[in-house]
C-alpha positions in Angstrom: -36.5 -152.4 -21.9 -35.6 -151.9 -25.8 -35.0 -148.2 -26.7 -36.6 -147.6 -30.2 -33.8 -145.9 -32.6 -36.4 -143.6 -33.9 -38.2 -142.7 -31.1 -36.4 -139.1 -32.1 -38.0 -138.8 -35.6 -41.5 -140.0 -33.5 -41.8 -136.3 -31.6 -40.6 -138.4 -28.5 -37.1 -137.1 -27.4 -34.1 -139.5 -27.8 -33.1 -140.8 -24.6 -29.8 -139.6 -22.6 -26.5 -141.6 -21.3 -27.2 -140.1 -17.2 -23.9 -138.0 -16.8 -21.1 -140.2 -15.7 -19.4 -138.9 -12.3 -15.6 -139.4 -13.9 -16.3 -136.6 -16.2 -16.0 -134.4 -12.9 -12.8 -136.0 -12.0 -10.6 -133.8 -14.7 -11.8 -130.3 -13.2 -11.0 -131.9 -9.8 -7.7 -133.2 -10.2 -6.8 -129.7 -11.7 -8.4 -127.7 -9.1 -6.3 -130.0 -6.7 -3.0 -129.5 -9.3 -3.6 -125.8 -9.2 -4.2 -125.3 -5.3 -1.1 -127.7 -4.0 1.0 -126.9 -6.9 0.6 -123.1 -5.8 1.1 -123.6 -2.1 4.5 -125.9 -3.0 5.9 -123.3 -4.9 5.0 -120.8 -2.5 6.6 -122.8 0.1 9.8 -123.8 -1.4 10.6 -120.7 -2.8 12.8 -117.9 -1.0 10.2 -114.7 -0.4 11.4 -111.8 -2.3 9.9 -109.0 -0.1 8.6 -107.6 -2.6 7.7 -107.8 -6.4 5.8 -104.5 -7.5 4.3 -101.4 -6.4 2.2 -98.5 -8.0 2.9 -94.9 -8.0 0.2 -93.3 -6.3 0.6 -96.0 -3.0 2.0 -95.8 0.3 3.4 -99.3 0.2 2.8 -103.0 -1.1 0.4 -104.0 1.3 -2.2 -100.9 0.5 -2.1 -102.0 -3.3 -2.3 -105.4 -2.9 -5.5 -104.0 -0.1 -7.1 -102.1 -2.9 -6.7 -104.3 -6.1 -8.5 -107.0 -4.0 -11.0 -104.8 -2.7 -11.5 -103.8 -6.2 -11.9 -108.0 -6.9 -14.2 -108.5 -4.2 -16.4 -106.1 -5.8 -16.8 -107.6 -8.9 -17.1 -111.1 -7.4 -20.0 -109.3 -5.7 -21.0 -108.1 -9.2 -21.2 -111.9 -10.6 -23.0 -112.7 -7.6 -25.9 -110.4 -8.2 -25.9 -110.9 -12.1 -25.7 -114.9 -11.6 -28.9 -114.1 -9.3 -30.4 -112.6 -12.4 -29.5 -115.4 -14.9 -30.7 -117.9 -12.5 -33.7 -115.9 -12.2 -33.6 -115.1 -8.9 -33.5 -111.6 -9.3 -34.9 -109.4 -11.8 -32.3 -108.1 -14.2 -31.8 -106.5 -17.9 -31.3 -108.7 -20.8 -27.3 -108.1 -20.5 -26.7 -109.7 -17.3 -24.8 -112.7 -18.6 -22.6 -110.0 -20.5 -22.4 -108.7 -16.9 -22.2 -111.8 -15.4 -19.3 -112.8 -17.8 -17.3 -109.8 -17.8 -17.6 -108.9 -13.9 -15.8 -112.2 -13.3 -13.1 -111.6 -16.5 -12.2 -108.5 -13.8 -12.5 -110.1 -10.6 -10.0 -112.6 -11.7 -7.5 -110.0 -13.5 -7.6 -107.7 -10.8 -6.6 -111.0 -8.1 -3.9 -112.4 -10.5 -1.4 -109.4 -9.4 -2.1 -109.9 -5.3 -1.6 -113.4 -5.7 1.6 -113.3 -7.6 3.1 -110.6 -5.1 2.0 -113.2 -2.1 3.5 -115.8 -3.8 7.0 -114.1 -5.2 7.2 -111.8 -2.6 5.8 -113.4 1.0 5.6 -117.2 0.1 3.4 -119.8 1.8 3.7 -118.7 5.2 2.5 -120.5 8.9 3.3 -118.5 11.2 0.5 -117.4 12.7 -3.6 -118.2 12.6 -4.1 -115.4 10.3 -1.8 -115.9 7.9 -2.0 -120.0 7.5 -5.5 -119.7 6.7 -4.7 -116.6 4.0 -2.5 -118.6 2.5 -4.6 -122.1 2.4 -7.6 -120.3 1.1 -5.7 -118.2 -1.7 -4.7 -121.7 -2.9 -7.8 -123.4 -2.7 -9.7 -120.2 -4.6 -7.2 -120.6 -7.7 -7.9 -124.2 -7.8 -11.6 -124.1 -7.3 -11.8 -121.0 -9.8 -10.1 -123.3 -12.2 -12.6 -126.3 -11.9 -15.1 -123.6 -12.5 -13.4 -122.8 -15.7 -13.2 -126.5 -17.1 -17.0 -127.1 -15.9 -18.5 -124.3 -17.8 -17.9 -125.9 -20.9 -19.4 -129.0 -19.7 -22.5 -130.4 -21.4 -25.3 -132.0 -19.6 -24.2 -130.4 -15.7 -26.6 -130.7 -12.7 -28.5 -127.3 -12.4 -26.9 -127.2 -9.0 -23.5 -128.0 -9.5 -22.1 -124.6 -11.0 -23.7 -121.9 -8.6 -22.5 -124.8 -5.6 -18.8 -124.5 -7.6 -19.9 -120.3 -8.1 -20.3 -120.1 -4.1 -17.3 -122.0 -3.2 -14.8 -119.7 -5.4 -17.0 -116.2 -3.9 -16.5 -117.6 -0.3 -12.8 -118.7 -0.8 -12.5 -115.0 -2.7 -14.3 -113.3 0.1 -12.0 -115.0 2.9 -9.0 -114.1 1.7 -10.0 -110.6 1.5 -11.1 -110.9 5.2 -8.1 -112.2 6.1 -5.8 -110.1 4.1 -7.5 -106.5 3.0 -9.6 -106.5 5.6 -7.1 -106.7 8.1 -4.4 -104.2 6.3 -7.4 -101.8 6.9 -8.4 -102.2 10.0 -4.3 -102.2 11.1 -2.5 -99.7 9.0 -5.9 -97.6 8.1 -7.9 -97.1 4.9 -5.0 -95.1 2.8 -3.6 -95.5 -1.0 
């Protein structure tokens, strides 16, 4: 079959390469770069104890607690407002301002926990708990950062960014449940 070079200038729509799969490979590879290159220095570097604290906190942990509680809730936030873009949910006419800006704070407000478990506690192993908090903070900083190179892709699959979406929300969510949550529920809900 011959494609006619003006079928564009005919009314008809010029016809499209099909997305090649390899153009995924660069968010991959970085979301893999980002997530073991995060663990490895976590691993090989000697925990500090600590690295900040705010006035106003009982210790460490209940800021760390709090900041990712905070981050959780605006994850929740681009959850609902991607439900609105998507049109899944009635919303106003600023919810990808929302949408755009809840997830500029979720990630600003998980930056600080992340560099505390990293400088301060490490990658740690030794117990259940803590392996899996420390393999899914990884993976969410790598899968956040595919996220970032594949919005400015052309031409994605309508399904391939809320799939990318829910897998940096779950990871999120995780390591909240097995960090925040569990703060909470040991040491009590206190600042």
């Amino acid at each position: 079959m011959t494609v006619d070079p003006n079928a564009a200038t005919q009314g008809f729509p010029a016809p499209q390469a099909p997305p090649r799969p390899a153009r995924y490979l660069v968010p991959a590879l970085v979301a893999a770069a980002v997530a073991v290159g995060l663990g490895a220095y976590g691993r090989i570097h000697d925990p500090a104890g600590t690295a900040f604290n705010l006035a106003g906190f009982s210790s460490t942990g209940a800021v760390k607690s709090w900041l990712a509680t905070a981050a959780l809730f605006f994850a929740l936030v681009q959850l609902v407002s991607a439900l609105m873009l998507y049109g899944r949910l009635p919303g106003p006419s600023w919810s990808g301002v929302l949408h755009r800006w809840s997830g500029r704070a979720a990630f600003l407000l998980a930056v600080p926990v992340a560099v505390h478990c990293l400088y301060a506690l490490g990658y740690q192993t030794y117990d259940t708990r803590v392996l899996w908090h420390s393999l899914l903070g990884c993976f969410f900083f790598g899968a956040f950062s595919a996220k970032m190179l594949l919005l400015r892709s052309e031409r994605l699959p309508g399904w391939l960014l809320p799939i990318i979406g829910g897998l940096v929300l779950t990871a999120l969510t995780l390591v909240w449940l097995t960090s925040a949550l569990w703060f909470f529920r040991t040491f009590g809900v206190t600042t």
